[in-house]
Structures are given as C-alpha cells and as structure tokens.
PDBQT receptor file of N, H, CA, C and O in Angstrom, charges set to zero:
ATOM      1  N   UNK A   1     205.517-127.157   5.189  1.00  0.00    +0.000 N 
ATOM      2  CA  UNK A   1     206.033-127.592   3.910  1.00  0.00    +0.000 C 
ATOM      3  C   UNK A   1     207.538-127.362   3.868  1.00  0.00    +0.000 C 
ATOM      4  O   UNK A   1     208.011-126.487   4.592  1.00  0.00    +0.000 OA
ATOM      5  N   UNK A   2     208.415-128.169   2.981  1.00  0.00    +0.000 N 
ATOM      6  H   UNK A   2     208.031-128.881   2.393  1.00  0.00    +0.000 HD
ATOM      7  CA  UNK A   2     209.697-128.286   3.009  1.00  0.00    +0.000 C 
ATOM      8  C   UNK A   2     210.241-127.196   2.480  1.00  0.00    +0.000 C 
ATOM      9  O   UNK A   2     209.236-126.582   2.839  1.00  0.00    +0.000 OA
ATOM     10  N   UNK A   3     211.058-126.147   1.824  1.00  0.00    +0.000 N 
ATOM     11  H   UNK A   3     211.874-126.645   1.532  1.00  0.00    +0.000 HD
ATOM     12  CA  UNK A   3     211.428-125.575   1.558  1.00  0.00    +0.000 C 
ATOM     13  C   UNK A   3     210.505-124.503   1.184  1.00  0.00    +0.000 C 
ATOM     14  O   UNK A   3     210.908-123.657   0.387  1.00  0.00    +0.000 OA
ATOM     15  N   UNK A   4     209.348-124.430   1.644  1.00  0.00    +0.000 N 
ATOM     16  H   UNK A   4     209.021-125.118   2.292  1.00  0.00    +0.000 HD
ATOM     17  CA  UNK A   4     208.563-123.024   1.686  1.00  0.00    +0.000 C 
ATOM     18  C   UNK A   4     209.009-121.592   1.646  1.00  0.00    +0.000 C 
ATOM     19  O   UNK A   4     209.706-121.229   2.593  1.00  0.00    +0.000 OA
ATOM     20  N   UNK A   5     208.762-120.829   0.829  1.00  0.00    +0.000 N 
ATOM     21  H   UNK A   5     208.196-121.124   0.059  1.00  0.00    +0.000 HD
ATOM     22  CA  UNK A   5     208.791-119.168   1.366  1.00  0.00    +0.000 C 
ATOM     23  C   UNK A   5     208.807-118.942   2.008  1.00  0.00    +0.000 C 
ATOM     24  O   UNK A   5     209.873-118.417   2.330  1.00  0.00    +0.000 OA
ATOM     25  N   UNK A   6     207.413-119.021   3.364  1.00  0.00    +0.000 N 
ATOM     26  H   UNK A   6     206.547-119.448   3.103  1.00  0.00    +0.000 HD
ATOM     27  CA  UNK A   6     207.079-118.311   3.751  1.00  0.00    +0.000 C 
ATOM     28  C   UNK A   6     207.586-119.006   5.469  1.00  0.00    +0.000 C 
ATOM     29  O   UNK A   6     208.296-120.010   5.532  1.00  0.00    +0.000 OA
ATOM     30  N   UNK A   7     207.104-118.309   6.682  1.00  0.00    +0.000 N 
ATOM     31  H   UNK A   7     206.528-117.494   6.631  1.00  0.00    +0.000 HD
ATOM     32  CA  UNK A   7     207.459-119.074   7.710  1.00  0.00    +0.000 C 
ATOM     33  C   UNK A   7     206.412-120.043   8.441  1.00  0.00    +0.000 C 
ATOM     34  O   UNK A   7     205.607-120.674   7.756  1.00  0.00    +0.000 OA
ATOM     35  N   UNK A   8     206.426-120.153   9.793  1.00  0.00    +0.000 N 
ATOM     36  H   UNK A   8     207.080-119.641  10.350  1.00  0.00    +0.000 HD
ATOM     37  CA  UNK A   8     205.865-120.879  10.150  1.00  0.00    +0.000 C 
ATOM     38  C   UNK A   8     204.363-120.608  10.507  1.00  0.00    +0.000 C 
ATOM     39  O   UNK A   8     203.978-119.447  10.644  1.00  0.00    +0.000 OA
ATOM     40  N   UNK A   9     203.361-121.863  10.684  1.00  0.00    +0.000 N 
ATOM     41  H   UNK A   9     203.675-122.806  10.573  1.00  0.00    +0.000 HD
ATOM     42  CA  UNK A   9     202.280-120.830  11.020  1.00  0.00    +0.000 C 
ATOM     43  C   UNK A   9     201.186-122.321  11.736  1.00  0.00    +0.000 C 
ATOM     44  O   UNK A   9     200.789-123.305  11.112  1.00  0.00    +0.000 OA
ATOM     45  N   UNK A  10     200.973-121.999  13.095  1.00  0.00    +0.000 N 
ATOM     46  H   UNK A  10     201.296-121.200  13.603  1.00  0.00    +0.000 HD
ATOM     47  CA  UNK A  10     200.200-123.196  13.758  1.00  0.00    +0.000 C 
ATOM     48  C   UNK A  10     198.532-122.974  12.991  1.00  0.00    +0.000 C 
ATOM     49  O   UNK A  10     197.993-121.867  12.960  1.00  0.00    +0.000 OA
ATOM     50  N   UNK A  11     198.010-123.998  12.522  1.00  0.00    +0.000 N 
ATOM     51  H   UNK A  11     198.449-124.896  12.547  1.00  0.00    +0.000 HD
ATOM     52  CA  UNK A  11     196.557-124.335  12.337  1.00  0.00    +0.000 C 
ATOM     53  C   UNK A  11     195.988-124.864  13.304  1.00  0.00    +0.000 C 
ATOM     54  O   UNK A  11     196.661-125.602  14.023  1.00  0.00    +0.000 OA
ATOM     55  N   UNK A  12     194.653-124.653  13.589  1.00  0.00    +0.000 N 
ATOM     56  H   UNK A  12     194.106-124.054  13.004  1.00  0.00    +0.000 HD
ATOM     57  CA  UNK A  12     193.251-125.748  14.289  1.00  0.00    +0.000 C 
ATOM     58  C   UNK A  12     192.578-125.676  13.323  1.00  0.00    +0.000 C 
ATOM     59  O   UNK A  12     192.043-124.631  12.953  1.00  0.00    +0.000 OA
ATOM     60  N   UNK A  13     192.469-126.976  12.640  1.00  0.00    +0.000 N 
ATOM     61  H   UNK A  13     192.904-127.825  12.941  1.00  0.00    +0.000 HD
ATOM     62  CA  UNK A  13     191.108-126.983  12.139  1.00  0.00    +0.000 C 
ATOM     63  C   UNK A  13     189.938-127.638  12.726  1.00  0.00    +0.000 C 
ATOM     64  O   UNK A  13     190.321-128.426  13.591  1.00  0.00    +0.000 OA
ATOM     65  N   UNK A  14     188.684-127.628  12.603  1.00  0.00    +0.000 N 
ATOM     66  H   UNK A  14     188.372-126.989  11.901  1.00  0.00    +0.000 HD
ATOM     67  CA  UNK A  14     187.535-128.443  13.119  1.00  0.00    +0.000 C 
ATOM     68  C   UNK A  14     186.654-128.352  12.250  1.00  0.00    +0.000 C 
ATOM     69  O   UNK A  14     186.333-127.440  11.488  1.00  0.00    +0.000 OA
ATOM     70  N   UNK A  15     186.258-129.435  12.427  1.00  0.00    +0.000 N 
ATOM     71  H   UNK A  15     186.519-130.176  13.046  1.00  0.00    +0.000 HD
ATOM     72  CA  UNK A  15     184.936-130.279  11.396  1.00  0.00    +0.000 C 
ATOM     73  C   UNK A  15     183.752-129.691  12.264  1.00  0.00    +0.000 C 
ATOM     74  O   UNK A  15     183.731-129.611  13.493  1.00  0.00    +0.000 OA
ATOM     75  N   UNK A  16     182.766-129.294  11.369  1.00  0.00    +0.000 N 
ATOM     76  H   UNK A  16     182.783-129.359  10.372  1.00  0.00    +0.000 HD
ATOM     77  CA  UNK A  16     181.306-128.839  12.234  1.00  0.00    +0.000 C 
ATOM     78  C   UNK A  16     180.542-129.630  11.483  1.00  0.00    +0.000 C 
ATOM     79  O   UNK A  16     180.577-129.512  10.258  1.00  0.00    +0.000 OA
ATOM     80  N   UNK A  17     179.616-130.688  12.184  1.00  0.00    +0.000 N 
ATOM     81  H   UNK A  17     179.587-130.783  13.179  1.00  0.00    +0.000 HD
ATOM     82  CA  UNK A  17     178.823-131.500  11.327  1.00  0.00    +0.000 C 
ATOM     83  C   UNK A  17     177.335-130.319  11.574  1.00  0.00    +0.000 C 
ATOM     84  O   UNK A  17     176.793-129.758  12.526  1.00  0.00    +0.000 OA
ATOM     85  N   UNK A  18     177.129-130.416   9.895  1.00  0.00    +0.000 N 
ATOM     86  H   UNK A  18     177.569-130.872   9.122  1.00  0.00    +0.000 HD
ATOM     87  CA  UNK A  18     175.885-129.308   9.607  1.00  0.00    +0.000 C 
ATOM     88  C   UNK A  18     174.619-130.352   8.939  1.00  0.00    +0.000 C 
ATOM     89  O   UNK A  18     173.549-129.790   8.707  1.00  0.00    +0.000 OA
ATOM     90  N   UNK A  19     174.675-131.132   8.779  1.00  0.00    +0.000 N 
ATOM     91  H   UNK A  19     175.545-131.589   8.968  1.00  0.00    +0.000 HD
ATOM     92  CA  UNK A  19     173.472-132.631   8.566  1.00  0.00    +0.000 C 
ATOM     93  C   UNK A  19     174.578-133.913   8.633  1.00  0.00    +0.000 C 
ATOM     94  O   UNK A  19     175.800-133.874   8.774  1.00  0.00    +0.000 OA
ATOM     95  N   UNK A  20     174.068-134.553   8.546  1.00  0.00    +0.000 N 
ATOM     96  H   UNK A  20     173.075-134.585   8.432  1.00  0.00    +0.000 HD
ATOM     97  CA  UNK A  20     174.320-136.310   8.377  1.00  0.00    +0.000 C 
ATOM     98  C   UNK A  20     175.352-135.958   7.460  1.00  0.00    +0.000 C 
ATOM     99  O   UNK A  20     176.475-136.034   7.959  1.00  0.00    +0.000 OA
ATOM    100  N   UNK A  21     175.315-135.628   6.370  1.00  0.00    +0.000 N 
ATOM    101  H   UNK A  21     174.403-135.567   5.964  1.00  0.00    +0.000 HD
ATOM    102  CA  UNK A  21     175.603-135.227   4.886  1.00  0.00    +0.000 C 
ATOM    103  C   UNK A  21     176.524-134.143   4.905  1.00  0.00    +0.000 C 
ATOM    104  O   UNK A  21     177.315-134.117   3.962  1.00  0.00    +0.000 OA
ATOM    105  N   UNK A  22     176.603-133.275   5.726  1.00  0.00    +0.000 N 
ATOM    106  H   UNK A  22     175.961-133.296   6.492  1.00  0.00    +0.000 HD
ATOM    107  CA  UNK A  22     177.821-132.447   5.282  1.00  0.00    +0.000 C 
ATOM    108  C   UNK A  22     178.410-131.613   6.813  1.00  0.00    +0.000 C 
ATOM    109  O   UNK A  22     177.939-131.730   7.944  1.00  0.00    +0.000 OA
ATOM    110  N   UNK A  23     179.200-131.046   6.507  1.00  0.00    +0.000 N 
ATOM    111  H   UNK A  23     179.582-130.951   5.588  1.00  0.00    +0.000 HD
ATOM    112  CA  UNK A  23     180.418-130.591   7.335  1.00  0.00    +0.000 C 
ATOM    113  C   UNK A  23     180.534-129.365   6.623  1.00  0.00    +0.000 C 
ATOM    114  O   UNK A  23     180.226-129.207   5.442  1.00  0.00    +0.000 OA
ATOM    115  N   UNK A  24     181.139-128.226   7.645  1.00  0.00    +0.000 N 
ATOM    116  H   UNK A  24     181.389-128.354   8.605  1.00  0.00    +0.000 HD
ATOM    117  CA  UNK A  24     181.881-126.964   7.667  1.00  0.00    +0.000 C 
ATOM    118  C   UNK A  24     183.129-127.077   8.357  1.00  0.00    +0.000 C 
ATOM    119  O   UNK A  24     183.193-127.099   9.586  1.00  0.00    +0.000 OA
ATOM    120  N   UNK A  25     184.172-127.154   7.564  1.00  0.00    +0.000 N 
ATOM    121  H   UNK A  25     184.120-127.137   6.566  1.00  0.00    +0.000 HD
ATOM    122  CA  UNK A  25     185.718-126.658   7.784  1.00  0.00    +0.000 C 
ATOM    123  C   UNK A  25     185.882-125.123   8.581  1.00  0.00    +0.000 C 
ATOM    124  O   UNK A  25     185.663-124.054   8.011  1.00  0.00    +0.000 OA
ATOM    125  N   UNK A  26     186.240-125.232   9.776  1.00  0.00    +0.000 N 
ATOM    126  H   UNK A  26     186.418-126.100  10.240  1.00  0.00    +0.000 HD
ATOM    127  CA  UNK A  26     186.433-123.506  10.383  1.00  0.00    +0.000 C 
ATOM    128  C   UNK A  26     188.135-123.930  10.490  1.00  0.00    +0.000 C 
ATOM    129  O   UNK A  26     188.569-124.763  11.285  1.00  0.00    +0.000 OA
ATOM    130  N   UNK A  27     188.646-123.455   9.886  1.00  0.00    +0.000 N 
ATOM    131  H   UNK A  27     188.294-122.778   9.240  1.00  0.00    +0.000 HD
ATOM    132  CA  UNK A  27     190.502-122.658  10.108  1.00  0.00    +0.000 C 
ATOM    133  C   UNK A  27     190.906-121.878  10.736  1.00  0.00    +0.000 C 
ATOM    134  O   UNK A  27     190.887-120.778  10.183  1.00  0.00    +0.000 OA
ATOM    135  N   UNK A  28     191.338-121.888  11.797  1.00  0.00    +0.000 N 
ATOM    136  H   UNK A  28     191.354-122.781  12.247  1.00  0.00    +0.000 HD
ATOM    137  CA  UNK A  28     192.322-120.600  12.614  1.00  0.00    +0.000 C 
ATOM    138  C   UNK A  28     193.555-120.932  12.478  1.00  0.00    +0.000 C 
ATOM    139  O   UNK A  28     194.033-122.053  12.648  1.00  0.00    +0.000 OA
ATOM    140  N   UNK A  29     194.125-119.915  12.154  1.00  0.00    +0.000 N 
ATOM    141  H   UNK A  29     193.736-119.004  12.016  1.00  0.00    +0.000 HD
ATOM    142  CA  UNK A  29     195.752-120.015  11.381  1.00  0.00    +0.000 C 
ATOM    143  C   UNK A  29     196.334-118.618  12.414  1.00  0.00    +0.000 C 
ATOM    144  O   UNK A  29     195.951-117.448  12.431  1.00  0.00    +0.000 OA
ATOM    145  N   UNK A  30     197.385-119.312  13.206  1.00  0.00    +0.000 N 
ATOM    146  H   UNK A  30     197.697-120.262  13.193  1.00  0.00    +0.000 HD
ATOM    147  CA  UNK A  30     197.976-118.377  13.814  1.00  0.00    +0.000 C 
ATOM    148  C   UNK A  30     199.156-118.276  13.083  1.00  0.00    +0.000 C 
ATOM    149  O   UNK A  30     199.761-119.232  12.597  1.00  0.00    +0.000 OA
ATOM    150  N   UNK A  31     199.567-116.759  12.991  1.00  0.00    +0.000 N 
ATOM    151  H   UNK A  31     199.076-115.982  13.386  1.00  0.00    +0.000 HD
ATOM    152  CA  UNK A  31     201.626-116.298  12.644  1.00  0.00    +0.000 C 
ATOM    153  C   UNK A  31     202.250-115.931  13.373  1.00  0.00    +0.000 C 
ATOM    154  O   UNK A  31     201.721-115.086  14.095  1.00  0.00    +0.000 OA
ATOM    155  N   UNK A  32     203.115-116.139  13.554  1.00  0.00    +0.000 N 
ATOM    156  H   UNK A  32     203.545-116.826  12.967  1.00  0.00    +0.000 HD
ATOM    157  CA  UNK A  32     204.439-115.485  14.392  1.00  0.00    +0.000 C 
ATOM    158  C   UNK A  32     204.318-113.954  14.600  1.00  0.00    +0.000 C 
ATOM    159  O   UNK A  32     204.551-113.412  15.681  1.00  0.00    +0.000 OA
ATOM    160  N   UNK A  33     203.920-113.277  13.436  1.00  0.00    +0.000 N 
ATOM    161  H   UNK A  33     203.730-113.717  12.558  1.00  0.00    +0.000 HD
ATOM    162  CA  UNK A  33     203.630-111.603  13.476  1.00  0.00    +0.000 C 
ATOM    163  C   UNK A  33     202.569-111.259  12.993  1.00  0.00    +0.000 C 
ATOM    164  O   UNK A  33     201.761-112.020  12.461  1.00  0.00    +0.000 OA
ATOM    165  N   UNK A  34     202.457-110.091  13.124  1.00  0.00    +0.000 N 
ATOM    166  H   UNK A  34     203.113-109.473  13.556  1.00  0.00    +0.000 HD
ATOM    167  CA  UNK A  34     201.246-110.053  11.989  1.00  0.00    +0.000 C 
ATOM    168  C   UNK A  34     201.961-109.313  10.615  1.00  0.00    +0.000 C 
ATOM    169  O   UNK A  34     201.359-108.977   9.595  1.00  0.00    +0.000 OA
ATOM    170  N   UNK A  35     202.987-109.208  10.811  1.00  0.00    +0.000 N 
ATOM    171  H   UNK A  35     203.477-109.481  11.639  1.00  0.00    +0.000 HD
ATOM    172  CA  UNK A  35     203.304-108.981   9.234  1.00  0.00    +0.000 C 
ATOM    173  C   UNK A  35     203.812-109.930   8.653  1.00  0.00    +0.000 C 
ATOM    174  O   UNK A  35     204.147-109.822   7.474  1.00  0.00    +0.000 OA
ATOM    175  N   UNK A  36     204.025-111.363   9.532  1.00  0.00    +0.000 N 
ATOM    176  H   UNK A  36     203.753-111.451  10.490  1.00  0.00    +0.000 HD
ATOM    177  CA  UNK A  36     204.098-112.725   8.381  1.00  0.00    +0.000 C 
ATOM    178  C   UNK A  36     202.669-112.652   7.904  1.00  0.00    +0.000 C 
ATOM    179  O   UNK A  36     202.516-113.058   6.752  1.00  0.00    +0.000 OA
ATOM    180  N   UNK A  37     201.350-112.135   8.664  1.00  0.00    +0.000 N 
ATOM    181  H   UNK A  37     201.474-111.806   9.600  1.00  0.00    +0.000 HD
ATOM    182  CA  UNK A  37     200.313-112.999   8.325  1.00  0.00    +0.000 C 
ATOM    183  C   UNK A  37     200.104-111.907   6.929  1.00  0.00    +0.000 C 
ATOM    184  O   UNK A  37     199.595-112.369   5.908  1.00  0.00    +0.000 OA
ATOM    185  N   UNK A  38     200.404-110.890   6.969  1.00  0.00    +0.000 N 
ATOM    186  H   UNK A  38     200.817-110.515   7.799  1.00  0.00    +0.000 HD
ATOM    187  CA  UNK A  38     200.131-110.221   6.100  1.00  0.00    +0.000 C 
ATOM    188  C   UNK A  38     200.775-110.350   4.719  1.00  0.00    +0.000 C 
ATOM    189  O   UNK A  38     200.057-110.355   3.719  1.00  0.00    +0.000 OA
ATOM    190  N   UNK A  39     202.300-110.469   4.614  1.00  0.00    +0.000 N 
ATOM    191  H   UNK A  39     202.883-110.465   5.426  1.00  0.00    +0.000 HD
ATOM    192  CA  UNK A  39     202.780-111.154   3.611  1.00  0.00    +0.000 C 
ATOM    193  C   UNK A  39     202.144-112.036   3.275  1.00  0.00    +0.000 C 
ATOM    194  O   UNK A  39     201.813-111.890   2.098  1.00  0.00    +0.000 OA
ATOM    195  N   UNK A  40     201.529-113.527   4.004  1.00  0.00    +0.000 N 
ATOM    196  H   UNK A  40     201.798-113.646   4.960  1.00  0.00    +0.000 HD
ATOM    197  CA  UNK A  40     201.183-114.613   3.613  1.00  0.00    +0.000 C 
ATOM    198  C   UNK A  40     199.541-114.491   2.768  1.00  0.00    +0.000 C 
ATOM    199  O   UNK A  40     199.020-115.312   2.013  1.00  0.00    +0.000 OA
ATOM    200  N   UNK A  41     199.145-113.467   3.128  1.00  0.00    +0.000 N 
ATOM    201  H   UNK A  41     199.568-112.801   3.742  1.00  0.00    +0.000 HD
ATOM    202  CA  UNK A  41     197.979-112.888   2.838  1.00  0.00    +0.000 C 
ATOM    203  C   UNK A  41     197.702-112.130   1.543  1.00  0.00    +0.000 C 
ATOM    204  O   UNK A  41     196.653-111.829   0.976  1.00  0.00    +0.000 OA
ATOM    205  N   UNK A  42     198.805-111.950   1.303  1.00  0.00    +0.000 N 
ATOM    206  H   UNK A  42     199.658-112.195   1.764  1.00  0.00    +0.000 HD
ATOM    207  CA  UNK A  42     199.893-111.379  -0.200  1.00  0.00    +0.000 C 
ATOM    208  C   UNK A  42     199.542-112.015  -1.586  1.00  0.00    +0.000 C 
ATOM    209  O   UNK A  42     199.317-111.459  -2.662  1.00  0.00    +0.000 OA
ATOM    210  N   UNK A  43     199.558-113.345  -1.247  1.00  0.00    +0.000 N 
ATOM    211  H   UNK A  43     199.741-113.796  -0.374  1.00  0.00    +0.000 HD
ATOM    212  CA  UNK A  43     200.145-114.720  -1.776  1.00  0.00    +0.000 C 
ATOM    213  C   UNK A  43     198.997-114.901  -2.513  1.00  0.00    +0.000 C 
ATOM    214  O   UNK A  43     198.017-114.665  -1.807  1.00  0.00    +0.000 OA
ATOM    215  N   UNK A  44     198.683-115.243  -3.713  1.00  0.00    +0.000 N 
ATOM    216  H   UNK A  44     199.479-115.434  -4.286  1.00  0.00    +0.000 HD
ATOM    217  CA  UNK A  44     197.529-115.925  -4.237  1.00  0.00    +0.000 C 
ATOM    218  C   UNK A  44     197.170-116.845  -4.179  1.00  0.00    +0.000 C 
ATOM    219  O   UNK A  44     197.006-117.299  -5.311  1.00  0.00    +0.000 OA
ATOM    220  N   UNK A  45     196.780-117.817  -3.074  1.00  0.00    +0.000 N 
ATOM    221  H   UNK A  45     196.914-117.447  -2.154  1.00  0.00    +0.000 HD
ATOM    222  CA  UNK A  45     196.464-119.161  -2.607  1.00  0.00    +0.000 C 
ATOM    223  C   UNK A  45     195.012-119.762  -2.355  1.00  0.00    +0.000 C 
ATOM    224  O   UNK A  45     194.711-120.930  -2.108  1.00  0.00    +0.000 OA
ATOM    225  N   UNK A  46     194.040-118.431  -2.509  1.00  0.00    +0.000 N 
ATOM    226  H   UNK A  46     194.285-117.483  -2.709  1.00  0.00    +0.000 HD
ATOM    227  CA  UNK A  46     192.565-118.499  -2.619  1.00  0.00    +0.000 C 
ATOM    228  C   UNK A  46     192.211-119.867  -3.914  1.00  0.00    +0.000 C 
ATOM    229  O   UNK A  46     191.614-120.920  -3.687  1.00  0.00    +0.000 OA
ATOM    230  N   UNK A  47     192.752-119.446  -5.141  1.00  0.00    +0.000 N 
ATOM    231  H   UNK A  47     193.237-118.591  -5.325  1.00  0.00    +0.000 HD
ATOM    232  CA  UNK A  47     192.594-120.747  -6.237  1.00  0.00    +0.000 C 
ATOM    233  C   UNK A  47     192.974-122.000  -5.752  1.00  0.00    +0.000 C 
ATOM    234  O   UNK A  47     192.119-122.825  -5.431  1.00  0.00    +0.000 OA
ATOM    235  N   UNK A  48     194.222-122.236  -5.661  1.00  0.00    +0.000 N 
ATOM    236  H   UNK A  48     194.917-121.565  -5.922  1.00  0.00    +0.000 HD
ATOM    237  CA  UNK A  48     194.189-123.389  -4.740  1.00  0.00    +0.000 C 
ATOM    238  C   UNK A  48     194.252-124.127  -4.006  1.00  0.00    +0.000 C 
ATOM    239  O   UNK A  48     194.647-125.274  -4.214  1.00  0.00    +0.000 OA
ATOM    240  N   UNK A  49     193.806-123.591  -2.728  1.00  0.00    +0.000 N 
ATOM    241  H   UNK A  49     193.484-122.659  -2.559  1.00  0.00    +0.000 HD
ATOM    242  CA  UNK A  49     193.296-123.992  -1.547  1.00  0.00    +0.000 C 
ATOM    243  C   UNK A  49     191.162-124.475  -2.238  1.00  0.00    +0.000 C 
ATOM    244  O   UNK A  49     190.487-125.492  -2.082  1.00  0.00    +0.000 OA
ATOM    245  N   UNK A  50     190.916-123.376  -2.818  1.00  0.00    +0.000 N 
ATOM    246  H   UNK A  50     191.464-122.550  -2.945  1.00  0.00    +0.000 HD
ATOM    247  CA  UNK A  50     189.851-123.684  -3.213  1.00  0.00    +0.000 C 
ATOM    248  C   UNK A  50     189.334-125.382  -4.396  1.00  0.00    +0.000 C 
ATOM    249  O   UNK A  50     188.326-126.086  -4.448  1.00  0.00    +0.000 OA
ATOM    250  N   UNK A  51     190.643-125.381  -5.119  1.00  0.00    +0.000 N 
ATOM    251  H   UNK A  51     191.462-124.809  -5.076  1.00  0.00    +0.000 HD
ATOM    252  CA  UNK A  51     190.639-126.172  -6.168  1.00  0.00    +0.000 C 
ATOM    253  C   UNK A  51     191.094-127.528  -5.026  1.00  0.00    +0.000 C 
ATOM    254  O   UNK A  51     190.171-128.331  -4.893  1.00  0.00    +0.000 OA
ATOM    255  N   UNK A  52     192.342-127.858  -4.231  1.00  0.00    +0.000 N 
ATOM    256  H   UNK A  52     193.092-127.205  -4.339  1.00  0.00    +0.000 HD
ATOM    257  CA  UNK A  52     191.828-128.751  -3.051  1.00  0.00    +0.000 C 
ATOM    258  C   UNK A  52     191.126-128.968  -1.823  1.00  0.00    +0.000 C 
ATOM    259  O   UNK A  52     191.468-129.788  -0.970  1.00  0.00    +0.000 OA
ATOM    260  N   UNK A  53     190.114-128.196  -1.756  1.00  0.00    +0.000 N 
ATOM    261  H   UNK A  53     189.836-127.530  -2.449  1.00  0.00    +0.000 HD
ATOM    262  CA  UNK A  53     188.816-127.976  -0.970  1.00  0.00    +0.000 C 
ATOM    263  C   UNK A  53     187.796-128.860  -1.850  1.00  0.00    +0.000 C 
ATOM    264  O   UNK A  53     186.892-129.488  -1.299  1.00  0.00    +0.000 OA
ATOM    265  N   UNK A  54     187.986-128.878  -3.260  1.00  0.00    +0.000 N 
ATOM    266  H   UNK A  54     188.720-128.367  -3.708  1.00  0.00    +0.000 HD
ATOM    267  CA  UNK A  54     186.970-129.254  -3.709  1.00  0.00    +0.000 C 
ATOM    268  C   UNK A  54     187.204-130.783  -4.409  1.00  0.00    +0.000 C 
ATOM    269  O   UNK A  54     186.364-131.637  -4.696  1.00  0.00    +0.000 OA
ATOM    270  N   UNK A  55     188.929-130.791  -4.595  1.00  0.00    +0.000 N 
ATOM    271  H   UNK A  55     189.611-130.097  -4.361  1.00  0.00    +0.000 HD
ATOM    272  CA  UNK A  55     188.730-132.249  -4.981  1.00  0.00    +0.000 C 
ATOM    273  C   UNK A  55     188.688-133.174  -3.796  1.00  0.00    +0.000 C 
ATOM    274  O   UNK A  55     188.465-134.383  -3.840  1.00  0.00    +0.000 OA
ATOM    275  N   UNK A  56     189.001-132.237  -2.430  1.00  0.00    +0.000 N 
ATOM    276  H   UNK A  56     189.182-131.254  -2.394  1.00  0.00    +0.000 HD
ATOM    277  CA  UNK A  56     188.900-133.566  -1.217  1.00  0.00    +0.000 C 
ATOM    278  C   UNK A  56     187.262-133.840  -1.301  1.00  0.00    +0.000 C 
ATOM    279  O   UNK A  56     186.760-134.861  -0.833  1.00  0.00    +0.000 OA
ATOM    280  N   UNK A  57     186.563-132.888  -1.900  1.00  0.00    +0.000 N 
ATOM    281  H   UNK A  57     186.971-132.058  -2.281  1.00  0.00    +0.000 HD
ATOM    282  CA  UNK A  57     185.136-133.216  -1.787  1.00  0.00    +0.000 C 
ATOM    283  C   UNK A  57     184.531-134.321  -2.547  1.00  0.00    +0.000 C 
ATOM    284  O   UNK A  57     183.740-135.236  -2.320  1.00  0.00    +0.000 OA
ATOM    285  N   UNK A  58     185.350-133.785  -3.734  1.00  0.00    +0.000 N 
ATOM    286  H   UNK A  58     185.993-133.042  -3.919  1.00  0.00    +0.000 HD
ATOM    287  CA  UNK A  58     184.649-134.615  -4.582  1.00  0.00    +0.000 C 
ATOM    288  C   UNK A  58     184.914-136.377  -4.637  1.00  0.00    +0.000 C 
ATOM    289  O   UNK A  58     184.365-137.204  -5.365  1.00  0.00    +0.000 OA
ATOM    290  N   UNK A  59     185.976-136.575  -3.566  1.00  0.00    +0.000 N 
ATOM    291  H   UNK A  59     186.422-135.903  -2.974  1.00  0.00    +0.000 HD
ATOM    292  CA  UNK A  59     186.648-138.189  -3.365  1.00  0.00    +0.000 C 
ATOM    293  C   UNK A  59     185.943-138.247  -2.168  1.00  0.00    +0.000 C 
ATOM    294  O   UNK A  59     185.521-139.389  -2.349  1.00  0.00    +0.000 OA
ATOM    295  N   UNK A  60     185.514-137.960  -1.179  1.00  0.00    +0.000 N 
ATOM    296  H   UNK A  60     185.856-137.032  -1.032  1.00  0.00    +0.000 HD
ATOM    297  CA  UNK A  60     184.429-138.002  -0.324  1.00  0.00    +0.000 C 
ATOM    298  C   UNK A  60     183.098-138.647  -0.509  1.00  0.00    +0.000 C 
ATOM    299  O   UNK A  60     182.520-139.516   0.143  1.00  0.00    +0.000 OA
ATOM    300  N   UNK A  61     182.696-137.823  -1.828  1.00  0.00    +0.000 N 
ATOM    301  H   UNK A  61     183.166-137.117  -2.358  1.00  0.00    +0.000 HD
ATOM    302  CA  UNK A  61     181.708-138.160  -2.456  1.00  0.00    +0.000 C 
ATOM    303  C   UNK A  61     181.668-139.516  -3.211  1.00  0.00    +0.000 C 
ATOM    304  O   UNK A  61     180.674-139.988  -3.764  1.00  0.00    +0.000 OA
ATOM    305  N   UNK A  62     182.796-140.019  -3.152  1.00  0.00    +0.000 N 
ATOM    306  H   UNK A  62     183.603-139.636  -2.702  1.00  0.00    +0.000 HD
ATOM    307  CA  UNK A  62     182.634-140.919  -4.020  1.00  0.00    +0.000 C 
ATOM    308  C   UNK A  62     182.681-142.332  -2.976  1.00  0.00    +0.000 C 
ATOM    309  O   UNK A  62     182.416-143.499  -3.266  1.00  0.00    +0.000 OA
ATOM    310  N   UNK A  63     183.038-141.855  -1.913  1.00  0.00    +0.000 N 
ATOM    311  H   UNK A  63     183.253-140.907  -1.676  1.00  0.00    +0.000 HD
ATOM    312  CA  UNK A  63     182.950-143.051  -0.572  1.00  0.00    +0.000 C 
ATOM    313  C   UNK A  63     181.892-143.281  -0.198  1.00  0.00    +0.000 C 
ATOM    314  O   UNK A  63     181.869-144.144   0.680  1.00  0.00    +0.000 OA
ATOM    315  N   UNK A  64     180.521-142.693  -0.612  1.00  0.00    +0.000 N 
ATOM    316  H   UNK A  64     180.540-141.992  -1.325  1.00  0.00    +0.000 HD
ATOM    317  CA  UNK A  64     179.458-142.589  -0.197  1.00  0.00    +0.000 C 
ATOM    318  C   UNK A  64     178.650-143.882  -0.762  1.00  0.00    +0.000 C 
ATOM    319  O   UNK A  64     177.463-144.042  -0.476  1.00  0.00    +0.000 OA
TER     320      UNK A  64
C-alpha cells in the first residue's frame, strides 16, 4: 500500500478447495524482522480484514 505505516511484508496466499462450494484462504505473511511482525501485530486489523473477508464472500455468492 502507498503511503503505509508500516513496512514491507511478502504474502502466499492459497485457495484450498474444501467442497465444490467452498474454499479455505491459508496466509503466510513473511516480515523483514520479527519486530516489524510484531508491531504489525499491534495494529487492529482483525475487524477489517474480517469485514473484507466477508464482503469478498458475499459478491462471490452472488456469481453463483
């Protein structure tokens, strides 16, 4: 992200197909240190990461 706080940080994500019908998101998020990861860990981002976890779902759902 453009003018972010925080620093850099490589992702893998992968899709695990768990039926026809749905998928599990697994995230590995690497940091530069582990006290970026810990600062970043700081951060209250559980709400929304969760709140766009769920509207990518819910537009998913609607492709169906």
């Amino acid at each position: 992200m453009d003018n972010a706080p925080f620093d850099v940080q490589l992702e893998f994500l992968e899709f695990e197909k768990l039926t026809d019908d749905t998928s599990k998101l697994n995230m590995h998020v690497v940091y530069r240190t582990p006290e970026l990861r810990d600062q970043m860990l700081k951060l209250p981002f559980a709400y929304g990461i969760n709140m766009a976890h769920n509207r990518l779902q819910e537009v998913v759902n609607k492709l169906k």
